[in-house]
MMTF fields as JSON, N, C-alpha, C and O atoms, coordinates in Angstrom:
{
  "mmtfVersion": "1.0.0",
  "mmtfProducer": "UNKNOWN",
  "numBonds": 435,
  "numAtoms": 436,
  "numGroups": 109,
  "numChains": 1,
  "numModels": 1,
  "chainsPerModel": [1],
  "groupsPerChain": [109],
  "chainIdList": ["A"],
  "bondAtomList": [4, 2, 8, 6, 12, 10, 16, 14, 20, 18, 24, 22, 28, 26, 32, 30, 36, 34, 40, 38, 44, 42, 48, 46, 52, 50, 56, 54, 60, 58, 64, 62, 68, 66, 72, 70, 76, 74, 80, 78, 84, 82, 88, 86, 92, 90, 96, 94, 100, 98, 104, 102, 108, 106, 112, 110, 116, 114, 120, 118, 124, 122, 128, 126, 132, 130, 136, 134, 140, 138, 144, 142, 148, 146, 152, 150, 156, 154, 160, 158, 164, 162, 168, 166, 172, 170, 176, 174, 180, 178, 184, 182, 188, 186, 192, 190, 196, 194, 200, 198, 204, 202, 208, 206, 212, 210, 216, 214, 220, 218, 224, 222, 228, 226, 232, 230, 236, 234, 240, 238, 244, 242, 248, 246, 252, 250, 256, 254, 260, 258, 264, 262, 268, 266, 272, 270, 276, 274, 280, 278, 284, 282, 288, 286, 292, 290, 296, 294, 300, 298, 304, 302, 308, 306, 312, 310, 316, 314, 320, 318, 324, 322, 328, 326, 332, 330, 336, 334, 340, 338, 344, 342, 348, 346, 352, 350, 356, 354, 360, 358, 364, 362, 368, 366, 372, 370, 376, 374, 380, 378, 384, 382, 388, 386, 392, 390, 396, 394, 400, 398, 404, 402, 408, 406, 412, 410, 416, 414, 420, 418, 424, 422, 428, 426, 432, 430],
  "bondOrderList": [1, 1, 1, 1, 1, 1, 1, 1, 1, 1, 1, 1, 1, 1, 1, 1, 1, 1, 1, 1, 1, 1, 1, 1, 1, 1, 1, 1, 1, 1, 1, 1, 1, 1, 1, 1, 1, 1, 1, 1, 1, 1, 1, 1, 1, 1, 1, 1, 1, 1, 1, 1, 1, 1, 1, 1, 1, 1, 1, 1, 1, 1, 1, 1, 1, 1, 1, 1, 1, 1, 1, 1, 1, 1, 1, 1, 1, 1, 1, 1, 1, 1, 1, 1, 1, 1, 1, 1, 1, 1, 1, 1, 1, 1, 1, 1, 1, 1, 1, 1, 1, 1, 1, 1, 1, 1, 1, 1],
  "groupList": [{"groupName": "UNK", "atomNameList": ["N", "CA", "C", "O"], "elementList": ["N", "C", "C", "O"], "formalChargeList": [0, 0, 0, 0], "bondAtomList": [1, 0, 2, 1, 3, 2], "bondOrderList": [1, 1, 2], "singleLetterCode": "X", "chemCompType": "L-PEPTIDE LINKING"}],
  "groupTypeList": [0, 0, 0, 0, 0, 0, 0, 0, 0, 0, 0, 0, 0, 0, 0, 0, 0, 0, 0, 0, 0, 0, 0, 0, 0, 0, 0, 0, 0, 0, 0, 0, 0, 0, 0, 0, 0, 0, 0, 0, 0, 0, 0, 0, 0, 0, 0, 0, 0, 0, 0, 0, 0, 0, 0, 0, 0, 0, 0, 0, 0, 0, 0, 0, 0, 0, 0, 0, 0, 0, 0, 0, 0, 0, 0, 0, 0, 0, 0, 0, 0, 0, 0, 0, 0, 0, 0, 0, 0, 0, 0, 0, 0, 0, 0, 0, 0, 0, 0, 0, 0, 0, 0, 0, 0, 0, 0, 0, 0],
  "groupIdList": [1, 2, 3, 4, 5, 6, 7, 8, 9, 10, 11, 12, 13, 14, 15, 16, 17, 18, 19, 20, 21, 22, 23, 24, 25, 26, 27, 28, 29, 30, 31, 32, 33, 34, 35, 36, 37, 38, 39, 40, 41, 42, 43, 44, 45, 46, 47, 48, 49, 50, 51, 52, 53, 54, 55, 56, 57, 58, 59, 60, 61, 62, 63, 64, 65, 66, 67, 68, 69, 70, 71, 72, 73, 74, 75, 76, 77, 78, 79, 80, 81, 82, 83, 84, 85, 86, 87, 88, 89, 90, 91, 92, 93, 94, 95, 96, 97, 98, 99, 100, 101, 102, 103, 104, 105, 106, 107, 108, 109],
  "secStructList": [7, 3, 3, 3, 7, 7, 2, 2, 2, 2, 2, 2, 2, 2, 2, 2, 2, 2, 2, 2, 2, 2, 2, 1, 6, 6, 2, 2, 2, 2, 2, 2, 2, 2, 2, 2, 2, 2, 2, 6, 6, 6, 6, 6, 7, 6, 6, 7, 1, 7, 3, 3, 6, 6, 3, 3, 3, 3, 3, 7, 7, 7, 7, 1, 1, 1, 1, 5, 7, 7, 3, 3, 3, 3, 3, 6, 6, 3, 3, 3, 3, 3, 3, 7, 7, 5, 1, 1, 1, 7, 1, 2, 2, 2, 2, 2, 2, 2, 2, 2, 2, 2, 2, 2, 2, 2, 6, 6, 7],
  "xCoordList": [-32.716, -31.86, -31.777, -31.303, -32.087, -32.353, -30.83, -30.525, -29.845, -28.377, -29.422, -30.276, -28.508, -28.295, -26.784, -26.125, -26.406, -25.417, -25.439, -26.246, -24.587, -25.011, -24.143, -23.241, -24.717, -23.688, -22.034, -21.338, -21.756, -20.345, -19.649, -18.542, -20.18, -19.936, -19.516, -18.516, -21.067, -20.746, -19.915, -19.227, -19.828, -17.976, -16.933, -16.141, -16.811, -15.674, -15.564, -14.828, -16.111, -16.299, -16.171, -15.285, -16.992, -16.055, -14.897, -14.166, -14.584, -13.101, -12.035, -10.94, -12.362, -11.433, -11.217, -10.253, -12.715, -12.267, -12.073, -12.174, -11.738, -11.422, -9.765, -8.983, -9.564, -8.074, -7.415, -6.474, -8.285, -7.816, -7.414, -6.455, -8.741, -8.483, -7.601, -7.048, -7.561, -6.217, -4.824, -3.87, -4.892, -3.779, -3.846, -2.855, -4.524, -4.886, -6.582, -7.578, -6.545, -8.089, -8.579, -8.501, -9.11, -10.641, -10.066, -10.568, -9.116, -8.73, -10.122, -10.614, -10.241, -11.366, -12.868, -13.774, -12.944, -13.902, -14.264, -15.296, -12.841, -12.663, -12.516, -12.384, -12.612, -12.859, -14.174, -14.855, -14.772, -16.819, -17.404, -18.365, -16.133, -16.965, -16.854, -17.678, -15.561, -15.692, -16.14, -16.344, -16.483, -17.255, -18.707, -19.114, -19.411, -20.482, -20.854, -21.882, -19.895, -19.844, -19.391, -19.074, -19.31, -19.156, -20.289, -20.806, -20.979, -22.905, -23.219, -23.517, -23.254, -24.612, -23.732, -24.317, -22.782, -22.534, -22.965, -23.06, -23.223, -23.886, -25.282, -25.892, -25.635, -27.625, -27.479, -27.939, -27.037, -26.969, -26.232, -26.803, -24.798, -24.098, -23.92, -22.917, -24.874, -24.902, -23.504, -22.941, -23.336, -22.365, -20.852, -20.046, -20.504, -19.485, -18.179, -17.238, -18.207, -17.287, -17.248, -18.02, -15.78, -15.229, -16.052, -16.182, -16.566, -16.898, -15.968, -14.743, -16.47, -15.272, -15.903, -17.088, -14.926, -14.552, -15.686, -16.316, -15.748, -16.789, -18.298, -18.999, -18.566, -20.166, -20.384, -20.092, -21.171, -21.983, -22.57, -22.099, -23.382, -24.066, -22.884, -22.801, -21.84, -20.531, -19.258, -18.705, -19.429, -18.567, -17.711, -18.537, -16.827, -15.707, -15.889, -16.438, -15.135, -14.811, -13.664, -13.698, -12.715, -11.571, -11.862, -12.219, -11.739, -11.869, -10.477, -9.508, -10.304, -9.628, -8.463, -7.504, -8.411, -7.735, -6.938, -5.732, -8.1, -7.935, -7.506, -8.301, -6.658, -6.35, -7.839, -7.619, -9.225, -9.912, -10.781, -11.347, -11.498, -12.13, -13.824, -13.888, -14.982, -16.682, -16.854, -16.591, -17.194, -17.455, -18.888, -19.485, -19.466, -20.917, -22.237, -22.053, -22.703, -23.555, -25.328, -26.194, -25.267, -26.533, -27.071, -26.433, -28.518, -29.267, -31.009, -31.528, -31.634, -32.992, -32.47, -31.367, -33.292, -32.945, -32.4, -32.737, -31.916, -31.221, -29.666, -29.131, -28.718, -27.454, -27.191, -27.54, -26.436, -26.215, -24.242, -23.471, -24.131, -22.771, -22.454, -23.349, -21.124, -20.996, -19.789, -19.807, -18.827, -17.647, -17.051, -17.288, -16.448, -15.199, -13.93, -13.646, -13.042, -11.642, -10.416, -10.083, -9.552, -8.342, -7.966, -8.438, -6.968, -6.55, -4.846, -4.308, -4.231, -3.008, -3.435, -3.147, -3.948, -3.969, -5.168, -5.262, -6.035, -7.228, -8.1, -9.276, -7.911, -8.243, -9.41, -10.307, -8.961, -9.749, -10.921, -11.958, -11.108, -12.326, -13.425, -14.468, -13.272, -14.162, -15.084, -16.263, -13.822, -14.316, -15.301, -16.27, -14.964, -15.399, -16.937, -17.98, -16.997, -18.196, -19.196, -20.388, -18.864, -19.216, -19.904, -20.982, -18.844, -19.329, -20.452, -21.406, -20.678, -21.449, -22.744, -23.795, -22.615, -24.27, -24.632, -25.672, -23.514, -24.478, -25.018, -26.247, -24.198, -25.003, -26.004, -26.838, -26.718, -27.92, -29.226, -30.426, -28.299, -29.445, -29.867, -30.975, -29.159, -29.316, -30.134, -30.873, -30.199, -31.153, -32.262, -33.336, -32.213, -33.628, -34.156, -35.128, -33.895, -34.558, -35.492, -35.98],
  "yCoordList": [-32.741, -31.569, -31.199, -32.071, -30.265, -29.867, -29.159, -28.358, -29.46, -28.801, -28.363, -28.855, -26.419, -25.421, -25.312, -25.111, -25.501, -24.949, -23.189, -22.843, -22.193, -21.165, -21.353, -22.176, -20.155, -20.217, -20.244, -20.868, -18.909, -18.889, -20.017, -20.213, -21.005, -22.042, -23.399, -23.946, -23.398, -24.529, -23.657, -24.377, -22.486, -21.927, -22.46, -23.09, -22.259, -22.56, -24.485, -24.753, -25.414, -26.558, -26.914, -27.73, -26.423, -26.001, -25.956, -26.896, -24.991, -24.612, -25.499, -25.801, -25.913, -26.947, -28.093, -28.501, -28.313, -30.258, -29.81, -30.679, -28.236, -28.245, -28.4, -29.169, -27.483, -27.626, -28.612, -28.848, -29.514, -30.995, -31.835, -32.514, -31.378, -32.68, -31.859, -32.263, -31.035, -30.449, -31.085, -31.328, -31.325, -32.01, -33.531, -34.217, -33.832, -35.611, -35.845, -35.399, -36.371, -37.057, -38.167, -39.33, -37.622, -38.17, -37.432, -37.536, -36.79, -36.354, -35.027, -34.705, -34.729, -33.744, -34.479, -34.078, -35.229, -36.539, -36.734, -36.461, -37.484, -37.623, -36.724, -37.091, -35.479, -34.481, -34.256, -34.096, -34.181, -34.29, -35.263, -35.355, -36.072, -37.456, -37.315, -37.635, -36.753, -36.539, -35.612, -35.654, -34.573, -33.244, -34.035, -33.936, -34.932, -35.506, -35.887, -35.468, -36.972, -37.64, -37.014, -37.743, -35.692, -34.96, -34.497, -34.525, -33.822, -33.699, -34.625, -34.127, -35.529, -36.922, -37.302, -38.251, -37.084, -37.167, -35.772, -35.606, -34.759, -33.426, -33.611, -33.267, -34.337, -34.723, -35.108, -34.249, -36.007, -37.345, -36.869, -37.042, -36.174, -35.689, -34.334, -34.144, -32.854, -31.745, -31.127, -30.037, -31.742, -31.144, -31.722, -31.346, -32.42, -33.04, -31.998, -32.147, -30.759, -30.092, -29.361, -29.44, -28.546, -27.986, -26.421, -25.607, -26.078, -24.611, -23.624, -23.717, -22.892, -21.634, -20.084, -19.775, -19.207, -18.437, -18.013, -16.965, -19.763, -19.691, -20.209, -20.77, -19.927, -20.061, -20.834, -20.822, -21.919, -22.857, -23.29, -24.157, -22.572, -22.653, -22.579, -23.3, -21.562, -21.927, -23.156, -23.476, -23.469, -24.815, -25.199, -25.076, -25.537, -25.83, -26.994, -27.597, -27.886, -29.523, -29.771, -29.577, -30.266, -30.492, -31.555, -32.617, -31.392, -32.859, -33.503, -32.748, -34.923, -36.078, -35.718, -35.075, -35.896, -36.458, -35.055, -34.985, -33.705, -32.575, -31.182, -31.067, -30.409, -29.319, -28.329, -27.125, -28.731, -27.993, -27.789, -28.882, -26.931, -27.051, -26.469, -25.89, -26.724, -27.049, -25.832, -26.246, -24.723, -23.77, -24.096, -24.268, -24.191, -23.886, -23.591, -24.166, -23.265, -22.527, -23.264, -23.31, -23.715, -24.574, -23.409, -22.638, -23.437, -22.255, -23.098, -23.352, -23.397, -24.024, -25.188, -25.563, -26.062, -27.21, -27.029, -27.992, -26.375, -25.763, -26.007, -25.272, -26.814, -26.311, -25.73, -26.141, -24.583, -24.056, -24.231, -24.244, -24.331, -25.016, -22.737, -21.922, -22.462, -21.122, -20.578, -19.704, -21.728, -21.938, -22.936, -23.825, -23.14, -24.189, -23.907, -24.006, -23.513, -22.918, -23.65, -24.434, -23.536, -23.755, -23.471, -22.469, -24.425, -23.98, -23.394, -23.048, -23.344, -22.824, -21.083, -19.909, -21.525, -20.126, -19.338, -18.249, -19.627, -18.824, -18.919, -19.07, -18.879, -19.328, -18.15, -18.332, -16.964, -15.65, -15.931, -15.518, -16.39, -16.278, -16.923, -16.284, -18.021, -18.238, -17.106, -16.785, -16.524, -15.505, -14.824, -14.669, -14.075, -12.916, -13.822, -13.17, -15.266, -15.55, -15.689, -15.782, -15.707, -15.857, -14.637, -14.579, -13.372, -11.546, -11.511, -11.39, -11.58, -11.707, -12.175, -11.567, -13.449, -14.425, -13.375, -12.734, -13.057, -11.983, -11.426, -11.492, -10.445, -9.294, -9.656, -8.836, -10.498, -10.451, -11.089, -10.971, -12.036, -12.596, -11.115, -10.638, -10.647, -9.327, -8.684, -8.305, -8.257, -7.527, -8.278, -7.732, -9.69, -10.388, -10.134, -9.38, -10.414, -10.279, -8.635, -8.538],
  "zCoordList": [-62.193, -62.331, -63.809, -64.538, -64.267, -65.479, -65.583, -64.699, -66.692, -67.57, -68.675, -69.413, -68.158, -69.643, -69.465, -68.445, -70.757, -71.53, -71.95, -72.813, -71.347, -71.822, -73.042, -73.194, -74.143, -75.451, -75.846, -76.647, -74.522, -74.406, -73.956, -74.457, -72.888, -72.763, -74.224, -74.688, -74.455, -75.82, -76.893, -77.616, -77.127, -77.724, -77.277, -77.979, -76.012, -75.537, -75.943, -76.893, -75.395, -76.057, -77.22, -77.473, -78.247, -79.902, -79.899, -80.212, -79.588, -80.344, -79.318, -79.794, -77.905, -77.305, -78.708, -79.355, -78.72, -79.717, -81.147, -82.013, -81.605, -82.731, -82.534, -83.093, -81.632, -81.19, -81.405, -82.162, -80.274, -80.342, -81.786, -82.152, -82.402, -83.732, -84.629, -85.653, -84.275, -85.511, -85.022, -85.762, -83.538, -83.172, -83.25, -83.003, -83.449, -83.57, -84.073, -83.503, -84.851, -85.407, -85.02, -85.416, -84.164, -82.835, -81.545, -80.426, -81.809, -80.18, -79.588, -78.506, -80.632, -80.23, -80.191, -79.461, -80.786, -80.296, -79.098, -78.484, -78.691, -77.59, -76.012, -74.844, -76.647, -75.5, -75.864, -74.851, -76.814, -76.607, -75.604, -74.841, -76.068, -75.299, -73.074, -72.217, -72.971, -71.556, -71.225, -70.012, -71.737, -71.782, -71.144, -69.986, -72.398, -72.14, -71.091, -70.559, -70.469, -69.646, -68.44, -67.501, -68.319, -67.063, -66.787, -65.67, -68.241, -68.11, -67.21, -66.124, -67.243, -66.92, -65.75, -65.228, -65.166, -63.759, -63.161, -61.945, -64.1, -63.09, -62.644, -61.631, -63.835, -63.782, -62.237, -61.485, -61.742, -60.737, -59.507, -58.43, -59.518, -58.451, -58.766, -59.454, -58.356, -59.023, -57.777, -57.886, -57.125, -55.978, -56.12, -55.268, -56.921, -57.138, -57.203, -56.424, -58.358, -58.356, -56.694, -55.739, -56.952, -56.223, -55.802, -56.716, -54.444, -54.576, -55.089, -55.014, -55.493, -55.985, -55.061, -55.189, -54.145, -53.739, -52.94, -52.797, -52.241, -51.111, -51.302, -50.459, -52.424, -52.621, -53.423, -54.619, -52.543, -52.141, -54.108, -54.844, -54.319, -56.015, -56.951, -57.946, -56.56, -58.136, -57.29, -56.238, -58.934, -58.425, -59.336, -60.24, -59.855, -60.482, -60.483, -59.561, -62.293, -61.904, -63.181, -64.396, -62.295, -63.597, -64.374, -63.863, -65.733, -66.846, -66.542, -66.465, -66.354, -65.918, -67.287, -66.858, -68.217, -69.403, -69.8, -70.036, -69.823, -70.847, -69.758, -68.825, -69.774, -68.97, -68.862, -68.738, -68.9, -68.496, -67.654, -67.647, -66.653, -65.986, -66.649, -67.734, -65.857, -66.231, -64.817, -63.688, -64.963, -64.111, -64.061, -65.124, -63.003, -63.221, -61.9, -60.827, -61.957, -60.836, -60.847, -61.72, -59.532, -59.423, -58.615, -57.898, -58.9, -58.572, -58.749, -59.836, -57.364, -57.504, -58.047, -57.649, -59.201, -59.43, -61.058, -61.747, -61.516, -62.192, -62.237, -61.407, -62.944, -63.263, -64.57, -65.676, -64.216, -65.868, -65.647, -64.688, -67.049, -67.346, -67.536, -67.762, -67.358, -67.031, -68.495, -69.362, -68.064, -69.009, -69.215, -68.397, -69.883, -69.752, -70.236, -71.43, -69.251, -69.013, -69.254, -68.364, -70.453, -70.345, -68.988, -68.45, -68.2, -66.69, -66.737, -65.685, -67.834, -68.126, -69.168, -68.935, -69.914, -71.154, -70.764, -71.331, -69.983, -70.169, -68.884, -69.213, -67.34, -66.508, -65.777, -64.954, -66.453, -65.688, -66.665, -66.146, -67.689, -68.627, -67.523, -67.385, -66.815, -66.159, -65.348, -65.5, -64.212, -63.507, -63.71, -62.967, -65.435, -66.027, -66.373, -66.336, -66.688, -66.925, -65.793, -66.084, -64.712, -63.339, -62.834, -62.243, -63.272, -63.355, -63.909, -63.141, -65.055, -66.369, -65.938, -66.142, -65.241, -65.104, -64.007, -64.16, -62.439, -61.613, -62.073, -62.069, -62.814, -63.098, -63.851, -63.465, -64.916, -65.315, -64.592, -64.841, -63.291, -62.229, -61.754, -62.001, -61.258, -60.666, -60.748, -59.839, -62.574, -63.407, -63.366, -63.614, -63.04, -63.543, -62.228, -62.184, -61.586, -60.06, -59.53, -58.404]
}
């Protein structure tokens, strides 16, 4: 199973563990580090998260420790990481990233 990271995605990841270490030093470390380690359980269990609003390829997965969720859409043998959503301050950003990937499958097709 081949993981892309789209860009807006690894943004959103940035500025989570900058967040973090401004609030504690390694705390944003430490959200790279389960970030990571949610990767390499996608390699292995690409079905693990939650479907989101029915369909089967987008799937949601909450991080254990950190208020965020790993939006992401398996498509062929392909997972691409979509967003990663504050689940209190910023929860529609996912959606809108979800809008965003249709419409350019769309166009590619």
């Amino acid at each position: 199973m081949k993981l892309v990271v789209r860009s807006a995605a690894n943004r959103d990841i940035i500025a989570a563990a900058e967040f973090y270490e401004r609030k504690r030093i390694g705390l944003g470390r430490e959200f790279f580090r389960e970030v990571d380690a949610i990767f390499s359980v996608f390699r292995r269990l690409p079905y693990i998260g939650q479907a989101i609003d029915g369909d089967p390829g987008l799937r949601g997965f909450q991080l254990k420790r950190f208020p965020y969720q790993v939006i992401y859409r398996l498509r062929n043998d392909e997972l691409k990481v979509l967003a990663v959503t504050h689940q209190r301050r910023q929860p529609e950003k996912g959606r809108y990233r979800v809008q965003e990937e249709s419409a350019i499958y769309r166009l590619a097709a």
